[in-house]
C-alpha positions in Angstrom: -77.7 -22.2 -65.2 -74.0 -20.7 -64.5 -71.1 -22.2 -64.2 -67.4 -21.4 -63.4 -64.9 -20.6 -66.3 -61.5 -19.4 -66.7 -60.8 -16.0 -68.8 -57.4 -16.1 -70.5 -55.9 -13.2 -72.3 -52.6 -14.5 -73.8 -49.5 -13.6 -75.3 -48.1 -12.3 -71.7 -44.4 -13.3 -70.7 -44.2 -14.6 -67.1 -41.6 -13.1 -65.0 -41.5 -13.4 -61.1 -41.0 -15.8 -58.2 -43.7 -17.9 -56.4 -44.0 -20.8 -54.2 -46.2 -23.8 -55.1 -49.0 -25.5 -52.5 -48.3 -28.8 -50.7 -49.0 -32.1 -52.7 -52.6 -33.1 -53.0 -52.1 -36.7 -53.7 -50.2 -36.9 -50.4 -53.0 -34.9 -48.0 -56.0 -36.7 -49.3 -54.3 -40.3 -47.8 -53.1 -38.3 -44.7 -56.8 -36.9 -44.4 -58.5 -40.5 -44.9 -55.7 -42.0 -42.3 -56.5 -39.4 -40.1 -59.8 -41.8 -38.8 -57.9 -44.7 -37.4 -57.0 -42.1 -34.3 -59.7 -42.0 -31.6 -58.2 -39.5 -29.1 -56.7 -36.2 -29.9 -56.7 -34.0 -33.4 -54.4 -34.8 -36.2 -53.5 -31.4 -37.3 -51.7 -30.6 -41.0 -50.4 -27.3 -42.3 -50.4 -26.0 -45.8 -53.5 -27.8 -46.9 -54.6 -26.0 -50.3 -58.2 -25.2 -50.5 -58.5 -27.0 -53.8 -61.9 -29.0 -54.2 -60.6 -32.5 -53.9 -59.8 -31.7 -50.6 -62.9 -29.9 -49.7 -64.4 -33.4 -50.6 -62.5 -35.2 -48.7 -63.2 -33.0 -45.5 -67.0 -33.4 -47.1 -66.3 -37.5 -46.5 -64.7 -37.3 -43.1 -67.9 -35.1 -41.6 -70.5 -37.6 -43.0 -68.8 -40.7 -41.6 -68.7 -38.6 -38.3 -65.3 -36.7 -37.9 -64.9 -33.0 -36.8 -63.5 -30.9 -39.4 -61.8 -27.7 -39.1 -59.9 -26.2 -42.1 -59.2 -22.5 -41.6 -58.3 -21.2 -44.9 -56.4 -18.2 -44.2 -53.8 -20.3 -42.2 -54.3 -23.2 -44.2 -54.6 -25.4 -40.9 -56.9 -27.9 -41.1 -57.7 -29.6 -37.6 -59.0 -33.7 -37.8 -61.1 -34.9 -34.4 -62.4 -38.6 -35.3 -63.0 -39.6 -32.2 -67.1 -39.4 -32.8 -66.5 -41.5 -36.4 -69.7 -43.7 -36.6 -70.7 -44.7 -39.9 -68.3 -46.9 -42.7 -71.3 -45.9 -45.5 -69.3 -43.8 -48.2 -72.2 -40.7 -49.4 -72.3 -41.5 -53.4 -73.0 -38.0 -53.9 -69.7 -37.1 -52.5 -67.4 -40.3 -53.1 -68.6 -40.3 -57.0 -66.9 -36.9 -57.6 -62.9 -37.8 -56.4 -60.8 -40.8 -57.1 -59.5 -40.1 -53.5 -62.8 -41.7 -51.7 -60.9 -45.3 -52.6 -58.3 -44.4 -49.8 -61.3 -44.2 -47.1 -61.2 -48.1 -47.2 -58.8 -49.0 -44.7 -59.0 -46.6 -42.5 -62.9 -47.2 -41.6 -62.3 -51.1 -42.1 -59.7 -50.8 -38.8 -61.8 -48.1 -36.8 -65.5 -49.6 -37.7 -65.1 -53.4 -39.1 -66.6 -52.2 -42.3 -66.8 -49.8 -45.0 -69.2 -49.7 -47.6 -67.8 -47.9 -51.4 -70.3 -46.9 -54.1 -68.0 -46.3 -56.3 -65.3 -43.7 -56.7 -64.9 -40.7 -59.2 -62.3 -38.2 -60.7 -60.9 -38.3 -63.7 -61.9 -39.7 -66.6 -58.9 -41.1 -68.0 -58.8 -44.6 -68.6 -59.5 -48.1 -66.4 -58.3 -47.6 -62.6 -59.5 -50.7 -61.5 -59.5 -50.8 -57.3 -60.4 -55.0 -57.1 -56.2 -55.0 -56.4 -56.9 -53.5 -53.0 -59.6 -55.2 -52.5 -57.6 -59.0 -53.0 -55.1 -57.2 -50.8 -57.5 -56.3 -47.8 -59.1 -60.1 -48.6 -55.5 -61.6 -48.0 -55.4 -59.3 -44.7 -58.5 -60.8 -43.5 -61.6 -59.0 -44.8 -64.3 -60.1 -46.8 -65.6 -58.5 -49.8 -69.0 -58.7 -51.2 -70.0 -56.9 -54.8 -73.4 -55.6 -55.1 -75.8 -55.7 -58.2 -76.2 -52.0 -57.7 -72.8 -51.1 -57.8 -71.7 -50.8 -54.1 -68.9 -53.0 -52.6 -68.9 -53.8 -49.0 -65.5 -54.7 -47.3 -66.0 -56.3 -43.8 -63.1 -57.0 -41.5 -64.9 -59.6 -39.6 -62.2 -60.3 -37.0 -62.0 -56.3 -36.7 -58.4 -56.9 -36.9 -56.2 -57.4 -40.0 -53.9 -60.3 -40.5 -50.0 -59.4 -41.6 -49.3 -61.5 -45.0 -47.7 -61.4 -48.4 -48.8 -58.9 -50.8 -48.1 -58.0 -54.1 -48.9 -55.6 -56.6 -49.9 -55.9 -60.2 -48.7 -52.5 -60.9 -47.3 -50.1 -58.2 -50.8 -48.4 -57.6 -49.9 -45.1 -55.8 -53.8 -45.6 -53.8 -53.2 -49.0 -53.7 -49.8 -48.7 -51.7 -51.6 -46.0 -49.6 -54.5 -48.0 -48.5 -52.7 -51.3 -47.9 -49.8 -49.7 -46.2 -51.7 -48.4 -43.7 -54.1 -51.7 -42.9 -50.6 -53.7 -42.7 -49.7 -50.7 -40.4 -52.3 -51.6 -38.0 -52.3 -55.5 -38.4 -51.6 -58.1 -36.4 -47.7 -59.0 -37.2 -45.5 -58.3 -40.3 -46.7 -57.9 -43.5 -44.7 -57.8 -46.7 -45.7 -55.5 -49.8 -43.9 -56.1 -52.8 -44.0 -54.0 -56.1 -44.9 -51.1 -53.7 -45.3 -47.9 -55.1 -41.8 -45.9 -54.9 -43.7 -42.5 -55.8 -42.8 -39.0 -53.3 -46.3 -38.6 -52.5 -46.5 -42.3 -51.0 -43.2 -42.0 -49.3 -44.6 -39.0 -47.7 -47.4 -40.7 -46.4 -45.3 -43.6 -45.2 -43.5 -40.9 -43.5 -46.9 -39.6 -41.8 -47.9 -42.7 -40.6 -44.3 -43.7 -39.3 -44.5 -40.5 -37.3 -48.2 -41.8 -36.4 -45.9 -44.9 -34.6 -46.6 -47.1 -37.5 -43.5 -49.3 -38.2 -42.8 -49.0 -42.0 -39.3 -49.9 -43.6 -38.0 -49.6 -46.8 -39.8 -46.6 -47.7 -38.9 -45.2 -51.6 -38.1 -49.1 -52.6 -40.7 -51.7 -54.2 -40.4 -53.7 -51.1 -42.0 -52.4 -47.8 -41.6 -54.2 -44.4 -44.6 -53.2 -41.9 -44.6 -54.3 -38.4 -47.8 -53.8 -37.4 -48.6 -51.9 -34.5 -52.0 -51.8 -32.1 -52.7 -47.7 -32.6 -51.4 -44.5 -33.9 -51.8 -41.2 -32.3 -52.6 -38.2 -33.4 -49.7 -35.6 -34.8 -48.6 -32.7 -36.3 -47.6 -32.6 -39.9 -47.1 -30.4 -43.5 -47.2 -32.5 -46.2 -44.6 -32.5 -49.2 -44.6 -29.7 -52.0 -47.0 -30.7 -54.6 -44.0 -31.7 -57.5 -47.1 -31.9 -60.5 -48.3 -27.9 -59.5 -44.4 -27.2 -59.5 -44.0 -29.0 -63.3 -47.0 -27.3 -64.7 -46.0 -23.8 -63.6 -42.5 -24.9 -65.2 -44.1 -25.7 -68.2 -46.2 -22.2 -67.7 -42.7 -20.1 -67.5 -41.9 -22.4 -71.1 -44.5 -21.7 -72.8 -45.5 -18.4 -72.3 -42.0 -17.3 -72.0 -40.2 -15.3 -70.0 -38.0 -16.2 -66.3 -39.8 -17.7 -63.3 -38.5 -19.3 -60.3 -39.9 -21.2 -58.5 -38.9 -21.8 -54.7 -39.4 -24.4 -51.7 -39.6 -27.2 -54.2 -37.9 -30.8 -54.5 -35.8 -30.8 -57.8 -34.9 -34.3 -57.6 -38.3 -35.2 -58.0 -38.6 -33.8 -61.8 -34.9 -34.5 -63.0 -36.9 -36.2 -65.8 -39.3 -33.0 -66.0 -35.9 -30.8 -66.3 -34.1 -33.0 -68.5 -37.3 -32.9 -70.9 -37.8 -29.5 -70.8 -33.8 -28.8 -71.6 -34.2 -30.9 -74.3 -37.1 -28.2 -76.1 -34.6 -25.4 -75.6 -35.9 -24.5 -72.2 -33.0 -23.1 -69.8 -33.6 -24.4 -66.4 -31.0 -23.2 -63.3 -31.6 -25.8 -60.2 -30.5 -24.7 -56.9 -31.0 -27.0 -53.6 -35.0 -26.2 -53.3 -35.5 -23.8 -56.4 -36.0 -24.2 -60.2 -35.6 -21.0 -62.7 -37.2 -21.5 -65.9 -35.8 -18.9 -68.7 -37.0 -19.2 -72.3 -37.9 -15.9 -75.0 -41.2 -16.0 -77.0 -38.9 -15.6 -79.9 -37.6 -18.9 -79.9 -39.0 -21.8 -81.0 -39.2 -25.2 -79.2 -37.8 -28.4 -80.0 -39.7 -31.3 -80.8 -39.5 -34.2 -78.1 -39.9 -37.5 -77.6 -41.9 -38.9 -74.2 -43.2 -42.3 -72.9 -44.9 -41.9 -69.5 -44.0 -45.1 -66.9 -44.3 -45.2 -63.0 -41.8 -43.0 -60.6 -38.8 -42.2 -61.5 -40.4 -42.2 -65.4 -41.8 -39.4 -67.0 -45.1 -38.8 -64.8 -48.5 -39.2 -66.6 -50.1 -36.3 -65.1 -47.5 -34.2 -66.9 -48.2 -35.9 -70.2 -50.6 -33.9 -71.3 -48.9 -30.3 -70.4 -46.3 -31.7 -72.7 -48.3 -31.8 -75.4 -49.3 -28.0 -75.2 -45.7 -27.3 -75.8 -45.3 -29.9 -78.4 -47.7 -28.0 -80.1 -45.6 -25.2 -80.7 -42.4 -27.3 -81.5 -40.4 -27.0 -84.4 -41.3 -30.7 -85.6 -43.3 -33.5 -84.6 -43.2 -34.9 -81.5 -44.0 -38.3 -80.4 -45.7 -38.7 -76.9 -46.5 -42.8 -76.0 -49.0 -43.2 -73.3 -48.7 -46.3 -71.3 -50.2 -45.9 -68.2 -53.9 -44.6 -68.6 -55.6 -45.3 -72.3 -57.8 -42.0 -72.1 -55.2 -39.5 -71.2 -55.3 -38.5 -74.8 -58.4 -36.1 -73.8 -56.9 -33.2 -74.2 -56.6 -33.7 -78.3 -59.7 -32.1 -79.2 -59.6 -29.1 -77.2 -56.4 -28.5 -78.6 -57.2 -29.1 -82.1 -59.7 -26.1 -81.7 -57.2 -24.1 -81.4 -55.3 -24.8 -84.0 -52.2 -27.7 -82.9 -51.9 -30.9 -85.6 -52.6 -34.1 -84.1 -52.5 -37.2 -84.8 -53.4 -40.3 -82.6 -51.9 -43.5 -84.8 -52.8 -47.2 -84.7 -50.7 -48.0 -82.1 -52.1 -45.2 -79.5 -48.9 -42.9 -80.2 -49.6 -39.2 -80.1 -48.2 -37.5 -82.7 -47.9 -34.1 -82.6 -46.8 -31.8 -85.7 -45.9 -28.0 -84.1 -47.0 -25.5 -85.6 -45.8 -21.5 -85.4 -49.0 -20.2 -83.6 -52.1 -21.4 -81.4 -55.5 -19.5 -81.6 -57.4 -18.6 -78.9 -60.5 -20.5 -78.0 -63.4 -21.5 -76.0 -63.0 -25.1 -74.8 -63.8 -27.4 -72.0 -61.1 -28.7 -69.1 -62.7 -32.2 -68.9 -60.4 -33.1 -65.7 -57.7 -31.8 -64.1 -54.6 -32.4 -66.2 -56.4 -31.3 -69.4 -57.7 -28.7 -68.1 -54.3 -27.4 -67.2 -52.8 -28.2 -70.3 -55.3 -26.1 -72.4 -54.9 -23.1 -69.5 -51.3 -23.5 -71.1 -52.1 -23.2 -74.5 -54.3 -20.6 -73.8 -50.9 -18.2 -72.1 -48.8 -19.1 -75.7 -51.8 -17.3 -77.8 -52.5 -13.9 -78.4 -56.4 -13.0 -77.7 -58.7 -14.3 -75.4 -59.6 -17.9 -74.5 -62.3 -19.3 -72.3 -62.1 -22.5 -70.3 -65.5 -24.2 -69.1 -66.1 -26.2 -66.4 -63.2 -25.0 -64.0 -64.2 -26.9 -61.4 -61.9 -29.7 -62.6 -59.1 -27.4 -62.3 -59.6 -26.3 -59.2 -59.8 -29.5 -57.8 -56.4 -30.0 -58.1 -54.6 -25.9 -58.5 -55.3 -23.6 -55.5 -56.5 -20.0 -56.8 -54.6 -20.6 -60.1 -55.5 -17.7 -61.5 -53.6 -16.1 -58.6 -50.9 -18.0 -59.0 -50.6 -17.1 -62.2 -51.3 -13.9 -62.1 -48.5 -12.7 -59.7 -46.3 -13.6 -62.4 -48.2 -11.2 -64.8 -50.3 -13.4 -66.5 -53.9 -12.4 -67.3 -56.3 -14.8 -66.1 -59.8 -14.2 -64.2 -62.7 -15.8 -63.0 -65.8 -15.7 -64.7 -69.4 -16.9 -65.2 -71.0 -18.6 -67.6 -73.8 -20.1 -68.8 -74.0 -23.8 -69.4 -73.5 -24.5 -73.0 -76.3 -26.8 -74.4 -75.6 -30.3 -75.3 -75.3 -30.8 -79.4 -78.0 -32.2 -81.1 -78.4 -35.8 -82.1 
């Protein structure tokens, strides 16, 4: 049996200008919100054809929507006017963490939505019980299932405004109870909200929709809820973790990139790292230039992820494949998702020194040279963080199982490519599993 893998051939500077695709954690709530409208298409531009939004397009055609996504304009036209069913497909909802934000949206259009259980990455405990006490305190009921499925019913078909609060600013959390206050019955209060760009793009959408959302980019949101939202047209936000990893691309690989159409002030923490290691960044109004020679080595750095404005997590691991060529030992701390460490073993192969200690600290001892490789991009970030590695070595590396990577990077080979690195598609054959 074949499967997709990535061919690197490393030790290539990159040198060029490129624009990065619009944010997929914002389009995959604007594609699940996209149900509550019954008359008229919701229409958004830029949408990447990356595979978490293919699944997503998957979800809204078996729950009844009209889907068109043209590609080569990268329009993708929403009619949910013929939505009939609130059962979630396991075979499609299993395979992206987005299928949690298909919740609310079916809860207000059907009364009901039933959830086998969500996918994505394997990184750690991203429990989803938080939106399911907030759409409980809206009104709905929630039954668990020995089997694993979770049925949400909105018995009054109409949610309730209330106090809510977040244990921890859950970016899908503040999604999918943002937009069942948005369409409640009076005001509803959400406290801790998420203050991430992707969210307050969404709150944007939805405002646009006719939804009545204040205090947008704060922990507190007031909602006013509203009867219906109508169908619009919208593009999405600039995807700020594609712009950081081809940052991180330009830095370790070396060379000068720029990289246009982009929101700087989202990754003045991403910068300010980066500066730190010896990388000289330029930041214009909506472009970054990233200069750094293969000749020089890297500083050592210190990192602790933490919710917007902090250092993001799904940067954490990119980090890392620079770390491993620092000129010291770097110390990255963890503390939002205990398995985003995956990325360790892959890059052990090829040659970094780590070190997880006692108290989950990553340390990471850089060393003058990576080998090249063949190793396995178990989800999306670590699959881009060995893709880096791969550019900072000089031979040639495989990476298995690019699916993951493409759910998340558009074409990245193409991407990468047009600023002269060598990667291309390939196929494989599955590798067999060890022995016992």
């Amino acid at each position: 049996m074949a499967e997709t893998a990535l061919r690197v051939i490393g030790g290539k500077s990159l040198y060029g200008d490129i624009r990065v695709q619009r944010a997929k954690n914002a389009i995959l709530a604007m594609i699940a919100a996209s149900i509550v409208v019954e008359q008229g298409e919701t229409i958004l531009r830029e949408v990447p054809d990356i595979e978490d939004v293919e699944r997503a397009f998957e979800l809204l055609r078996a729950v009844g929507a009209r889907v068109q996504h043209d590609k080569l304009t990268k329009t993708a036209r929403i009619d949910a006017s013929n939505v009939t069913s609130g059962v979630l497909p396991a075979e499609i909802a299993s395979q992206f963490r987005g299928s949690v934000l298909f919740l609310a949206p079916l809860q207000i259009r059907l009364g009901y939505v039933e959830l086998p259980g969500s996918g994505g990455c394997d990184i750690g405990t991203r429990k989803i019980d938080f939106h399911h006490r907030g759409f409980a305190r809206l009104g709905a009921k929630v039954q668990y299932f020995d089997d694993g499925r979770t049925l949400v019913d909105l018995e009054g078909r109409s949610f309730r405004g209330t106090m809510l609060y977040l244990d921890y600013p859950s970016h899908t959390g503040t999604e999918n109870l943002m937009l069942a206050a948005a369409l409640a019955q009076g005001q509803t209060i959400l406290e801790n909200a998420s203050v991430e760009p992707e969210v307050v793009d969404f709150g944007n959408f939805l405002n646009a929709m006719g939804a009545d959302i204040r205090g947008l980019g704060t922990n507190t949101l007031f909602i006013n809820g509203v009867r219906r939202l109508h169908a619009i047209e919208y593009t999405p936000m600039p995807d700020r973790l594609v712009t950081g990893t081809v940052m991180m691309a330009a830095a370790i690989a070396g060379g000068d990139v720029t990289i246009h159409d982009v929101e700087p002030t989202q990754l003045r923490i991403v910068i300010a790292k980066l500066e730190q290691m010896g990388v000289a960044i330029d930041v214009e109004r909506k472009s970054i230039r990233v200069r750094r020679s293969r000749l020089q080595r890297l500083n050592p750095i210190n990192i602790q992820t933490h919710p917007y404005p902090g250092f993001p997590t799904d940067l954490q691991p990119c980090m890392a494949a620079l770390s491993a060529l620092a000129d010291g030992a770097s110390y990255i701390r963890e503390r939002i998702f205990e398995n985003r460490y995956d990325y360790v073993e892959a890059l052990l192969q090829m040659g970094a020194d780590i070190l997880i200690s006692q108290s989950n600290v990553c340390i990471i001892n850089g060393v003058r040279e990576l080998r090249p490789a063949r190793v396995n991009a178990d989800n999306i970030r670590s699959g881009a963080t060995v893709l880096l590695a791969s550019l900072a070595t000089d031979g040639e590396s495989i990476i298995d199982n690019a699916y993951q990577i493409d759910r998340g990077y558009e074409s990245i080979e193409d991407q990468l490519g047009q600023l002269g690195a060598e990667v291309s598609r390939i196929h494989t054959e599955l590798r067999p599993l060890p022995a016992l």
